[in-house]
N, C-alpha and C positions, 0 to 999 in steps of 0.2 A: 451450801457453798455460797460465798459473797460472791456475787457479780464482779466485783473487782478482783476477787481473788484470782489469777491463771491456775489452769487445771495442767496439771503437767504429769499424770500419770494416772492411766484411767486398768481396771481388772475388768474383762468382761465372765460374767458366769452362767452357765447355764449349768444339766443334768448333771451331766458324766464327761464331759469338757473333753469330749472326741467331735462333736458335728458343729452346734451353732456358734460356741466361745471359740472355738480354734480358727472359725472363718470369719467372723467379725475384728480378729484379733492379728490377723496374717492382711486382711484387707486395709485395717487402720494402720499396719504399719507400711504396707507396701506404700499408703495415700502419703504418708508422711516424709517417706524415702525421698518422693519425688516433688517435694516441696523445697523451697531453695536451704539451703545451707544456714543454720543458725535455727532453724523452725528442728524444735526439741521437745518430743513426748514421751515418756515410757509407755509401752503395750504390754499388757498379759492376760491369762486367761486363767479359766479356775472352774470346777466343778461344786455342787454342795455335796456329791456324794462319793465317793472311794471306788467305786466299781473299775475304776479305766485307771487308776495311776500310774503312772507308766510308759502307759502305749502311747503309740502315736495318733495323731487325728482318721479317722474311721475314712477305710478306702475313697471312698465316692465324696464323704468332703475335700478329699486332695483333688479329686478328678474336678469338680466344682469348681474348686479353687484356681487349678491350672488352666481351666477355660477362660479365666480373667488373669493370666500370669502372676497369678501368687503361690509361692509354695509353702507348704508348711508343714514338709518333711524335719525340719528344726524341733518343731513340738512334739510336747509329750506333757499329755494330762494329768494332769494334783488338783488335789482337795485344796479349796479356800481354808486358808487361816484364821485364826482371830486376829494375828499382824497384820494380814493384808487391812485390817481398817483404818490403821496406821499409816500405811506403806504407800496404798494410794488416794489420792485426793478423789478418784470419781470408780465406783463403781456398779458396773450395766447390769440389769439383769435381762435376761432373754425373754421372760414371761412375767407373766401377775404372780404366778406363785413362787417363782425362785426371787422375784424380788420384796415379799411379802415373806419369803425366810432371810433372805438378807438382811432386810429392815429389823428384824427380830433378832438375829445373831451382833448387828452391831452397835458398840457401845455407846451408852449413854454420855451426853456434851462433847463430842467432837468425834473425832475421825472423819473419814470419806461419806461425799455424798454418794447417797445411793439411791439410783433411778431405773425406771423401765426404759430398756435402750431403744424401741422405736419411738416411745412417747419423747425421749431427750433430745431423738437426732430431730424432733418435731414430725413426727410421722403419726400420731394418733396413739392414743391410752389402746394399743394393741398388740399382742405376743407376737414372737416368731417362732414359727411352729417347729415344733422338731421334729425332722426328717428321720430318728433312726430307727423306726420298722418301717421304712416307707421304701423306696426304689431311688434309680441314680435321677430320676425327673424332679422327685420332693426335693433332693439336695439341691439341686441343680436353680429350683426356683428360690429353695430358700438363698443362696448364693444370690442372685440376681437380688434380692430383694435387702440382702447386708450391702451387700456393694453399692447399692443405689444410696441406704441411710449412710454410707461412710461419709461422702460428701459432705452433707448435712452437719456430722459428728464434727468435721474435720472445722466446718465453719464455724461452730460454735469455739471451739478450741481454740481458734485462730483468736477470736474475740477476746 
């Protein structure tokens, strides 16, 4: 993606897009909501894998979520497309290895950039971990720890 280019629509992905994509993705838009009027991004999320299509984001990522008043009873998890490389100009991956299949699934001379979403919010070449065999504390930190790079996300966006 140019520098000059505006990102105006960004997919966040991880496993089964019930834990980390559904809270990064309810947090960028909540950050956005309350940006003035005329500041316009699409948010979505997305899975690489089929397990969860459907449902909605996994208990305790909503419990998560709601400790920082976002909801994301709205969503309901799907498989990444091969459109989405199209569709949107930026997307996140949640680890080294969901964005090392992204890199791989998407198409040669254009589409979306695709990046590791702590490394893009500038938070360091490091994953975020996935909470779902963990207890409601792993969400709960991973949640703290999207909420904190959303700022980050939001400011480059703004750029």
């Amino acid at each position: 993606m140019q520098a000059s280019q505006k990102i105006q629509s960004v997919l966040f992905v991880c496993l089964g897009n019930i834990c980390r994509s559904p809270l990064a993705e309810g947090f960028a838009q909540a950050a956005m909501n309350a940006l003035p009027s005329g500041s316009n991004c699409r948010f979505d999320s997305a899975a690489l894998g089929d397990w969860h299509i459907g449902k909605a984001p996994d208990k305790r990522a909503r419990i998560a979520a709601a400790h920082h008043r976002v909801d994301l009873s709205s969503q309901r998890a799907r498989q990444i497309q091969q459109g989405d490389f199209s569709r949107f100009d930026l997307i996140l991956g949640m680890d080294a290895v969901t964005t090392q299949d992204l890199e791989h699934m998407a198409p040669t001379g254009g589409g979306a950039q695709v990046a590791l979403y702590l490394d893009f919010a500038g938070k360091g070449r490091c994953d975020v971990p996935d909470p779902y065999y963990g207890d409601q504390s792993d969400f709960d930190a991973v949640a703290i720890m999207l909420h904190a790079a959303t700022a980050s996300i939001m400011d480059v966006l703004a750029d």
